[in-house]
C-alpha positions as CSV (number, residue, x, y, z in Angstrom):
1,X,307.0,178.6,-18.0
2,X,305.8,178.9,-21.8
3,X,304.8,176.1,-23.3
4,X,304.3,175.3,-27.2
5,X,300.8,174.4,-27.3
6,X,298.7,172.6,-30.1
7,X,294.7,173.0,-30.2
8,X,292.8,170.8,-32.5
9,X,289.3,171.3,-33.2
10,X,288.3,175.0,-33.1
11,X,284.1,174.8,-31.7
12,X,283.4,176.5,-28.7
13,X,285.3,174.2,-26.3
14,X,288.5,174.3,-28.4
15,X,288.3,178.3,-29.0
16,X,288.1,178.7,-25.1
17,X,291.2,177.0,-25.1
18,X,293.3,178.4,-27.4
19,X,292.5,182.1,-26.4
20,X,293.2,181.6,-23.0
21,X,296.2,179.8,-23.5
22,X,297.6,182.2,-25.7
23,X,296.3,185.0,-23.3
24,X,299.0,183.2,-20.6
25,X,301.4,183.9,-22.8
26,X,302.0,180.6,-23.8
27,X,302.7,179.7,-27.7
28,X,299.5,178.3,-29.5
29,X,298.7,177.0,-32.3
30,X,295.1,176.3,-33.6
31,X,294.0,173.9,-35.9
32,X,290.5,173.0,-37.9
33,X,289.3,171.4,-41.2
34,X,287.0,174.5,-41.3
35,X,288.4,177.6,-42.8
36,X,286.1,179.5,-41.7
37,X,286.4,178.6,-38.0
38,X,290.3,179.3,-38.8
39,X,290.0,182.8,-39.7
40,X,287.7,183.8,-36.9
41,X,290.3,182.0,-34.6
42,X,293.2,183.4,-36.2
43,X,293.7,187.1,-34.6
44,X,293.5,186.0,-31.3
45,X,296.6,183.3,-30.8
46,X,300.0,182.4,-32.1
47,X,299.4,180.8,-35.2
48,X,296.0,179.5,-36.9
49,X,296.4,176.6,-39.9
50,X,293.2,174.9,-41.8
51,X,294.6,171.1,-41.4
52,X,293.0,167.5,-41.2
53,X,294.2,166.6,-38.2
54,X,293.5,162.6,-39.2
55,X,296.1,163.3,-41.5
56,X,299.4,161.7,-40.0
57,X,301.4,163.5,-42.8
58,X,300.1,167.0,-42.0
59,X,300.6,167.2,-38.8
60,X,304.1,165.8,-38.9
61,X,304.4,169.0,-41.3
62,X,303.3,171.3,-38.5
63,X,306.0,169.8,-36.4
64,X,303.2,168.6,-34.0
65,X,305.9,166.7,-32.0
66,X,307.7,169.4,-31.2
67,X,304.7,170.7,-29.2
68,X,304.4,170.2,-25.3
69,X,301.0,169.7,-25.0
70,X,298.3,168.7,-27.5
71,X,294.1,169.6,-27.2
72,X,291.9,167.2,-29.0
73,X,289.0,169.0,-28.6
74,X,286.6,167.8,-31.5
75,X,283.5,166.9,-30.6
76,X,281.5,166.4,-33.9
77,X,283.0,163.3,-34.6
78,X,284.4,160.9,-32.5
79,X,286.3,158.9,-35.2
80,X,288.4,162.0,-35.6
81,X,288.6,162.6,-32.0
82,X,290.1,159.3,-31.3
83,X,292.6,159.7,-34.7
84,X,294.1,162.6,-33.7
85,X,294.5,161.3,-30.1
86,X,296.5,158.1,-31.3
87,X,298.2,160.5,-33.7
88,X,299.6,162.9,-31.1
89,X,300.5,160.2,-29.3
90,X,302.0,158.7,-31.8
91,X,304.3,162.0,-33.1
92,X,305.8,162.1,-29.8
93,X,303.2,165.1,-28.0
94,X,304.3,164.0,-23.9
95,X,300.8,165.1,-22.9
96,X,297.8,164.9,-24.5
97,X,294.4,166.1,-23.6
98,X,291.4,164.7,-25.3
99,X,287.5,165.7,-24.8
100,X,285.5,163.0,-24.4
101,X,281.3,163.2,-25.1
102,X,280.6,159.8,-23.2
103,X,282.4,157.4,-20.5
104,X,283.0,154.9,-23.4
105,X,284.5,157.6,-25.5
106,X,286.6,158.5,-22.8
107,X,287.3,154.8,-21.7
108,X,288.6,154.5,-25.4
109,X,290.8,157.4,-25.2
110,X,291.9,156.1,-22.1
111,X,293.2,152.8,-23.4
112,X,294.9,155.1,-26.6
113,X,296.8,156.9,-24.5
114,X,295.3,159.8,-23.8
115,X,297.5,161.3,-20.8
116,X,293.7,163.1,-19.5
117,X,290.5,162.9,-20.6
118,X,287.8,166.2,-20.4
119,X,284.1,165.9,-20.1
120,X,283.3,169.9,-20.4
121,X,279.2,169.3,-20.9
122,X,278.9,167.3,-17.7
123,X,281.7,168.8,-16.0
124,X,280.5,172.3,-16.3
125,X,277.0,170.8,-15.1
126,X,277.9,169.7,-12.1
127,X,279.6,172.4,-11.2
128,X,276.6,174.7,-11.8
129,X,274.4,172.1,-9.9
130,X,276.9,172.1,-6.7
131,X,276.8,175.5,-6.9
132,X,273.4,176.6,-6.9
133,X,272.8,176.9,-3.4
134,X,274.9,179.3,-2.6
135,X,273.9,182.3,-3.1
136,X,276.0,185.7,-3.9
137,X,278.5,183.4,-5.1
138,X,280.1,183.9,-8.2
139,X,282.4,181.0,-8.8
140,X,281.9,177.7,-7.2
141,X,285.2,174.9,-7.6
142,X,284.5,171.6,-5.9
143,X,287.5,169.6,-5.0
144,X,286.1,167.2,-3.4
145,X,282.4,165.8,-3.4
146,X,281.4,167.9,-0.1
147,X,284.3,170.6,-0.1
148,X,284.8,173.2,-2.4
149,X,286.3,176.9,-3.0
150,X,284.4,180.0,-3.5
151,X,284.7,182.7,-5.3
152,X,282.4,186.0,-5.0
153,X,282.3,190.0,-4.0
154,X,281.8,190.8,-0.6
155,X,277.7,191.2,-0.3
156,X,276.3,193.8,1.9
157,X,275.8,191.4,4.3
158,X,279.6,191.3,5.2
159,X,280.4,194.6,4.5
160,X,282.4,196.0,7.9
161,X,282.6,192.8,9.9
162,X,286.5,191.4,9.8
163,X,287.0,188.0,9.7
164,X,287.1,187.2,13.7
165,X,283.8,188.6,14.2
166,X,282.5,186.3,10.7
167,X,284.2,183.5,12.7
168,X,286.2,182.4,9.5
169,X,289.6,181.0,9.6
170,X,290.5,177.2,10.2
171,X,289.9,177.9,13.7
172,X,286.6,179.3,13.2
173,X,283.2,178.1,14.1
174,X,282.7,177.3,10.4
175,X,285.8,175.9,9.6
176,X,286.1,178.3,6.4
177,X,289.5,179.1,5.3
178,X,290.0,182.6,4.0
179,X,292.3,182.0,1.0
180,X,292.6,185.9,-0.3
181,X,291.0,189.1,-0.2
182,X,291.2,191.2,-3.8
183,X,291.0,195.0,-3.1
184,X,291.0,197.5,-6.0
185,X,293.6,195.3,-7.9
186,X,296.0,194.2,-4.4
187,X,295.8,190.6,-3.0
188,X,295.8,190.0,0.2
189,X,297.2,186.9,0.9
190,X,296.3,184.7,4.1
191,X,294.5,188.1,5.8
192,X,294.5,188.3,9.7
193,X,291.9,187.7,11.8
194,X,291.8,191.2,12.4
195,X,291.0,192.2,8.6
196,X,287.8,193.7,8.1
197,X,285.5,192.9,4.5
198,X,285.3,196.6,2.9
199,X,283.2,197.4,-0.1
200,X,284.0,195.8,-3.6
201,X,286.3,193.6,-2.1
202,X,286.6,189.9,-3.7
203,X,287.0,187.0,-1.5
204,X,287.8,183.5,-1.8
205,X,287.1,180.5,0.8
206,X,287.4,177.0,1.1
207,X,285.1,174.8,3.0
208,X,282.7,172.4,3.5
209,X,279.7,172.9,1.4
210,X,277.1,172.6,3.6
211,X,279.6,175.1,5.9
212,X,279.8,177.5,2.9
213,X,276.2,177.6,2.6
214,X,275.3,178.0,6.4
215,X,277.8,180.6,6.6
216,X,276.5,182.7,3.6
217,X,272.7,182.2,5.0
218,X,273.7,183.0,8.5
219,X,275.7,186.1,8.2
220,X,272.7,187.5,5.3
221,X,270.0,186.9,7.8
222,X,271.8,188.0,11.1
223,X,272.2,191.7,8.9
224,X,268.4,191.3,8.2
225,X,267.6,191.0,11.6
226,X,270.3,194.3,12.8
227,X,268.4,196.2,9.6
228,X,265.3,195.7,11.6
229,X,266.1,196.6,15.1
């Protein structure tokens, strides 16, 4: 469903953001002190608009109420950060999203009203550092603190085995479920047992972590030994 969407504070964080949003299809509109930042922002969503979002007058000019969800992604200062929070809230924005640079920032959006509260520096950290042993793997999501989904092209490794014979699938020896396969732009959806991995071929699992990892280092180093024989 589209949604009207307001992004305030337009550094790398907020940018990310808008773009995607707007690449979703949804309705976006931008907004930074820094002209500059405006222009370079401007081409690539709905609508772009130099404001101070501190400014409880402005924003009620941009009809900031009338929006579904509002980004408060400044991070150069948190007295702004925690203004435009209160002040979405305030205008009547249902759900409000604010990026936070410590807990006690965050515990003071928290008691504002933010609706959720983002830590993208440590977030992003963490997912790099639970990700790092697996290897081949180009996307790692944790869910949990020892479960996870991955996402990564079928390595060599894999290449002609089908899933029975990787022993994947809930009833597997690892445990792994096979979400999807992508194959030259089709999804395959839940694959059978019977599917085999084919080259260029996308997959995504879900497991354990320490299952993920086995897996991945089992399978490379069974084809290392058949390459030798």
């Amino acid at each position: 469903m589209k949604k009207q969407i307001a992004v305030i504070g337009q550094g790398q964080f907020g940018v990310a953001v808008a773009i995607t949003t707007t690449n979703m299809g949804h309705d976006v509109l931008a907004i930074d002190i820094n002209e500059r930042k405006v222009q370079q922002v401007s081409s690539q969503v709905t609508h772009a608009v130099q404001a101070d979002a501190t400014d409880e007058a402005v924003l009620k000019d941009l009809g900031i109420g009338n929006f579904d969800i509002a980004v408060i992604s400044v991070s150069s200062r948190i007295e702004t950060n925690i203004l435009a929070t209160i002040l979405a809230k305030k205008l009547g924005v249902p759900y409000v999203i604010s990026r936070a640079e410590t807990e006690l920032h965050g515990s003071i959006l928290e008691k504002i009203g933010a609706d959720r509260i983002v830590y993208p520096e440590w977030e992003t950290g963490t997912k790099l550092a639970q990700g790092l042993t697996l290897v081949d793997v180009e996307d790692y999501m944790p869910l949990t603190k020892n479960y996870g989904i991955i996402r990564f092209k079928a390595p060599p490794y894999l290449l002609g085995k089908n899933l029975s014979e990787l022993e994947l699938g809930y009833k597997g020896k690892w445990q792994i479920a096979v979400f999807m396969i992508q194959r030259d732009g089709e999804i395959i959806m839940n694959p059978r047992q019977s599917e085999s991995i084919k080259e260029n071929d996308c997959l995504i699992l879900a497991g354990e972590h320490d299952k993920l990892e086995k897996f991945l280092a089992e399978a490379k180093e069974k084809e290392s030994e058949a390459t030798k024989d």
